[in-house]
C-alpha positions as CSV (number, residue, x, y, z in Angstrom):
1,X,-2.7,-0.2,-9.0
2,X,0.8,-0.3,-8.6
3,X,3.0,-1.1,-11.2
4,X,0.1,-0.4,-13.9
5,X,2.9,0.2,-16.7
6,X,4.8,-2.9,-16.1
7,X,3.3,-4.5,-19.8
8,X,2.7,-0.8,-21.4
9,X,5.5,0.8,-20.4
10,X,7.8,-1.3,-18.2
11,X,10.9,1.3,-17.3
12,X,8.7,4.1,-17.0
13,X,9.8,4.3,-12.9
14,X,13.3,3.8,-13.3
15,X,12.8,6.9,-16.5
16,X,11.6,9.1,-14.4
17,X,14.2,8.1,-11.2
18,X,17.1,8.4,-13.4
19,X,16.3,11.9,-15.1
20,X,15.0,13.1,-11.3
21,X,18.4,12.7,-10.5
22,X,20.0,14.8,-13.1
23,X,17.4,17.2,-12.2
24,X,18.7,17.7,-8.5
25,X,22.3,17.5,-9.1
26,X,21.3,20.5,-11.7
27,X,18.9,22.4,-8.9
28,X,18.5,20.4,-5.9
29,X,16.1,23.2,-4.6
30,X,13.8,21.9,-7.1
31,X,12.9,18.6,-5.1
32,X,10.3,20.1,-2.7
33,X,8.9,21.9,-5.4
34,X,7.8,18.8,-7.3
35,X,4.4,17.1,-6.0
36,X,0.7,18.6,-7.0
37,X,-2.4,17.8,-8.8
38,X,-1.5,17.6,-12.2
39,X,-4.4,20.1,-13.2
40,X,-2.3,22.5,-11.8
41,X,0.1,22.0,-15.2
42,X,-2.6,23.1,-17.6
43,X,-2.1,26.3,-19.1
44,X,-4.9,29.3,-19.6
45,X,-4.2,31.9,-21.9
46,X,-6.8,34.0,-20.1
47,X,-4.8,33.5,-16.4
48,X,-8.1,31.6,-15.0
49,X,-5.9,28.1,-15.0
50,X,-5.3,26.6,-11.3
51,X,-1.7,27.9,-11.7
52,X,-2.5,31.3,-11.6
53,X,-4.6,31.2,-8.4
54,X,-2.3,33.6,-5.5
55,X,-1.8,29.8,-3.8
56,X,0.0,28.3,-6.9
57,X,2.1,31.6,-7.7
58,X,5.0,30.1,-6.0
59,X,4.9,26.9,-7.5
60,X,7.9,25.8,-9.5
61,X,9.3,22.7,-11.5
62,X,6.9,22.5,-14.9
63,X,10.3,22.5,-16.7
64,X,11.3,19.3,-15.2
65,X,7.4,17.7,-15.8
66,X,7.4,18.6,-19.0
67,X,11.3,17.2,-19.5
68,X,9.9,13.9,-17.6
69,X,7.2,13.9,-20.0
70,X,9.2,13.9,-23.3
71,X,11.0,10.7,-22.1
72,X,8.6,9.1,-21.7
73,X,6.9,9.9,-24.7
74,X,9.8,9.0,-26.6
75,X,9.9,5.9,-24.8
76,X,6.2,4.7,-24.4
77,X,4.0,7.4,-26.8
78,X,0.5,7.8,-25.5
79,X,0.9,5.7,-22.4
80,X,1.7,7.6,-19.3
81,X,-0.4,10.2,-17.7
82,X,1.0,13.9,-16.5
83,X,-0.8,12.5,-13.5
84,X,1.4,9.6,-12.7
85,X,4.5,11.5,-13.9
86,X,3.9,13.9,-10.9
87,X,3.1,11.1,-8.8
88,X,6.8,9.6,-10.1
89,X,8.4,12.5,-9.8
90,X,7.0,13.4,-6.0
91,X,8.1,9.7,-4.7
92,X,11.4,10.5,-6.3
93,X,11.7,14.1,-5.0
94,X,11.4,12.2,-1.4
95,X,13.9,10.1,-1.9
96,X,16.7,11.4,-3.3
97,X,15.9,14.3,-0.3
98,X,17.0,11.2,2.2
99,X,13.6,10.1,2.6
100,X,11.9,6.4,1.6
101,X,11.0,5.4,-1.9
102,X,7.6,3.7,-1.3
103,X,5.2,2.1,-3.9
104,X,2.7,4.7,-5.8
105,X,-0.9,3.4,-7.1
106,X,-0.6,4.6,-11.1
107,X,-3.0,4.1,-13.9
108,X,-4.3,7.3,-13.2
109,X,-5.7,9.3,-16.4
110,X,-5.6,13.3,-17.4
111,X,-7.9,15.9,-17.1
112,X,-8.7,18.5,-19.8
113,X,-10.1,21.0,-17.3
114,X,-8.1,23.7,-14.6
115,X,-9.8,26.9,-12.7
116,X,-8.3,29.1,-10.7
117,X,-10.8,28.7,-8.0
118,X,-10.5,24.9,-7.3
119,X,-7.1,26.1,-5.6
120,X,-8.9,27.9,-3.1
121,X,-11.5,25.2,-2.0
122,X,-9.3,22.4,-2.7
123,X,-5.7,23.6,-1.2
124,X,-5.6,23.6,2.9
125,X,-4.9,27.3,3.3
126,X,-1.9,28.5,5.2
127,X,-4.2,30.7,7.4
128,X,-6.4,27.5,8.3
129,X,-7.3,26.9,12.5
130,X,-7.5,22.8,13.1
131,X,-11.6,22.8,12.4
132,X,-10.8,23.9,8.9
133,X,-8.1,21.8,8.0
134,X,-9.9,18.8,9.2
135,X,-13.0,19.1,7.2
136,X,-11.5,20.2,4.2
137,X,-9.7,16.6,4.4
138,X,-12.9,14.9,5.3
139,X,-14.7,16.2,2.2
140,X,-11.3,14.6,0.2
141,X,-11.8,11.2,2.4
142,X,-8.6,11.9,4.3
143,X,-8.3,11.1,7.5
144,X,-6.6,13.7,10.6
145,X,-3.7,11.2,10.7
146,X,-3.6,12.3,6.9
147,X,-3.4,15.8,7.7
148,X,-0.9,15.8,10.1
149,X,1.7,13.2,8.2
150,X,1.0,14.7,4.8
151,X,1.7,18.5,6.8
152,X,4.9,16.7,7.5
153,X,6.4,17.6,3.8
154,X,6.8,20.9,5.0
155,X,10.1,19.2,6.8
156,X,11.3,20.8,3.2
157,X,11.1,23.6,1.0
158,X,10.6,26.9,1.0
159,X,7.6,29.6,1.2
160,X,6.7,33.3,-0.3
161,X,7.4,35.5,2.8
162,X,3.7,37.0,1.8
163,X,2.3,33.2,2.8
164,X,2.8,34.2,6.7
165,X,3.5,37.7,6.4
166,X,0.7,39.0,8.4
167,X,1.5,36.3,11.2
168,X,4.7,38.6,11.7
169,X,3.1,42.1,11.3
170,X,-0.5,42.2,11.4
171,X,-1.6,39.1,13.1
172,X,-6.0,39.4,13.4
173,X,-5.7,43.0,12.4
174,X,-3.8,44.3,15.4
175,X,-0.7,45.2,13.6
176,X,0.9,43.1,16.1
177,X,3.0,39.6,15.8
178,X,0.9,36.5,16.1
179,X,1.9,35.1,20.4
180,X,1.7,31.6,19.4
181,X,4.6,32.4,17.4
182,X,8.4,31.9,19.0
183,X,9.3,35.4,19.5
184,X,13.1,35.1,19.1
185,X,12.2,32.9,15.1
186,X,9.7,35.6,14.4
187,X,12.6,38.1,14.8
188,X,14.5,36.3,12.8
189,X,11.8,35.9,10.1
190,X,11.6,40.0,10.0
191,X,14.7,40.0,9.2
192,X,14.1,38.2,6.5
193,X,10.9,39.3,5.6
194,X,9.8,42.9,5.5
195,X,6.7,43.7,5.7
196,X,4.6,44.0,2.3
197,X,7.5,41.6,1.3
198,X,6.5,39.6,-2.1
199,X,9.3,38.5,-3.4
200,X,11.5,36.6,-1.1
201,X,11.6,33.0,0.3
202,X,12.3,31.6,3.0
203,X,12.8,28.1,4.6
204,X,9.8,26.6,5.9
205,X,12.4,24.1,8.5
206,X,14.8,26.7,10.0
207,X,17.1,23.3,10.2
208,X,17.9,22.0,6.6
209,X,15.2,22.8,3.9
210,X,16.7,20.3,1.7
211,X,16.0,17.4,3.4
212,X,13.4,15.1,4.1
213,X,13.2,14.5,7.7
214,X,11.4,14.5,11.1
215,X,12.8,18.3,11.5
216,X,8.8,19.7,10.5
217,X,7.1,18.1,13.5
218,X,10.6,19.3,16.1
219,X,9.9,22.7,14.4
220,X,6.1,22.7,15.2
221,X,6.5,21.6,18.7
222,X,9.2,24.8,19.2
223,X,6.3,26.7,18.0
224,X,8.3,27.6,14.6
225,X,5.9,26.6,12.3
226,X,5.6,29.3,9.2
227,X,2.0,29.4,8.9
228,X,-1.2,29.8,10.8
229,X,-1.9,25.7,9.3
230,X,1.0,24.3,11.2
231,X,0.8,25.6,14.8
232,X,-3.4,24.6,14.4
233,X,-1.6,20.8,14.4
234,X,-1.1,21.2,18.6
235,X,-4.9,22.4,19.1
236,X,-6.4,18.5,18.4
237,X,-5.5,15.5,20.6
238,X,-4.4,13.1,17.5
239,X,-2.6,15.9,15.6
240,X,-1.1,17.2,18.7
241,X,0.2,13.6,20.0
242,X,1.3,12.8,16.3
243,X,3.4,16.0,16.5
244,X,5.0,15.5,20.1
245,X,5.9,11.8,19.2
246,X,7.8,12.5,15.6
247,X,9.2,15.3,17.3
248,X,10.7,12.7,20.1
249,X,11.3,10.2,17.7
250,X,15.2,8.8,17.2
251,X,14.3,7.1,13.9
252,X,11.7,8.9,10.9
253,X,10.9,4.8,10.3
254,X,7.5,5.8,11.4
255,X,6.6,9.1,9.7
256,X,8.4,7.2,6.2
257,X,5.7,4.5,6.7
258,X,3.1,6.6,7.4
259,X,3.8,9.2,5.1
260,X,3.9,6.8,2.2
261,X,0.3,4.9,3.1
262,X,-0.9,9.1,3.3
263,X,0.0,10.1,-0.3
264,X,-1.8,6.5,-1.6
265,X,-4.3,8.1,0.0
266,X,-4.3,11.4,-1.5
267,X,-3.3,9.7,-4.4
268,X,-6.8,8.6,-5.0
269,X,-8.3,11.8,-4.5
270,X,-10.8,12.9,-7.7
271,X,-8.7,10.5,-10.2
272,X,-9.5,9.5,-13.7
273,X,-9.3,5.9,-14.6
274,X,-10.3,3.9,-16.9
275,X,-11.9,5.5,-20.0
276,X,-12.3,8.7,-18.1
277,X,-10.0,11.5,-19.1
278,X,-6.8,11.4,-21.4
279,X,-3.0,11.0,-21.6
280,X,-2.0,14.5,-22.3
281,X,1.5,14.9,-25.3
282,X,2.3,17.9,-23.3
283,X,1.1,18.5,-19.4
284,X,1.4,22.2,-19.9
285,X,-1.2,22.1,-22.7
286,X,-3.7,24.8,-23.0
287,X,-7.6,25.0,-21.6
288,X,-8.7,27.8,-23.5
């Protein structure tokens, strides 16, 4: 529900707003990085946790969850989840990025449990055609118009060169560069990206990777989409029309309204309510 800690713990929104903005005046590349499953916090001492799944290598920003968390432990002990934290923390992300500040659906309640293989049947893979990517959101209850708004926070951020690497040199195991690709970008991208390249990043909107903005679905529809997962968005009639008409669109009104109702949705994916589950003292806690 929204506003579930308006008795329990009634600044807990405006906590988490006010230290989010310290956090991007300290590391404003830090905003797309905030925004997962909170399972994906857990810590295994073994390396089985979701976190150390190849997908979730890349993932940054458990220093500011955790310094979220203390705040609001100080403030509220016991009362709000590493689950709604993230869910906080995403909303804010968006809109100190220029993008809308929407409601979020909280009261949702901590897991004790993390595998590394969840992130391989759970996350839609980079490498995914359209078929794929649509039924791994049916099996979640999302909708296509889910997949193709929520694809729409790739508008900012950044990605492992490795995440699209064989698009650029070894596209279906010809050694060649994937065609649906816009040769003069994937150019640029070698550039930037040798090959066997593990270490460096690069933006996944050529335009500003800092902001939050219709600039994803303009990139798409110039075929400059990093991975395999964003080009599949012009090979389905309600994908492809979503694209074309955010791509044309003088005012992201739309996509902010629509993006919003999509994370409610995911929201709601697999939560803990209730009884079920825990409020975690420390998200990074340990499963093992």
């Amino acid at each position: 529900m929204v506003h579930f800690y308006s008795t329990t713990c009634p600044n807990a929104e405006e906590l988490v707003m006010a230290e989010m903005k310290s956090i991007q005046a300290e590391d404003p590349t830090l905003m797309p990085a905030l925004g997962c499953d909170a399972s994906v916090l857990l810590v295994s001492k073994n390396g089985t946790a979701e976190k150390d799944a190849t997908p979730n290598l890349s993932l940054r920003g458990f220093d500011a969850i955790e310094r979220l968390k203390k705040i609001l432990e100080k403030a509220c002990p016991g009362i709000v989840s590493c689950a709604d934290i993230l869910a906080m923390a995403a909303r804010e992300a968006v809109f100190l990025s220029n993008g809308s500040r929407y409601d979020i659906e909280t009261g949702r309640r901590d897991g004790n449990t993390s595998r590394a293989s969840e992130a391989y049947t759970n996350l839609p893979p980079a490498t995914g055609n359209i078929t794929v990517l649509i039924d791994l959101y049916a099996k979640k209850n999302l909708t296509i118009k889910d997949l193709v708004v929520l694809s729409g926070a790739h508008t900012f951020g950044v990605s492992h060169c490795s995440s699209f690497a064989y698009r650029l040199y070894n596209f279906s195991g010809s050694s060649t560069t994937d065609p649906t690709l816009n040769s003069t970008y994937a150019q640029k991208l070698k550039q930037q990206c040798l090959a066997n390249d593990t270490t460096t990043v690069t933006s996944m909107n050529p335009g500003n990777f800092l902001t939050f903005n219709l600039g994803y679905f303009q990139t798409v529809m110039n075929k400059q989409g990093l991975f395999s997962a964003d080009e599949a968005l012009l090979h389905n009639n309600i994908t492809l029309a979503y694209v074309t008409s955010q791509a044309n669109a003088t005012s992201p009104a739309q996509f902010f309204k629509d993006f919003a109702q999509s994370m409610v949705n995911m929201g709601r994916v697999d939560v803990l309510t209730g009884t079920n589950g825990t409020i975690r003292a420390v998200c990074g806690a340990y499963v093992d």
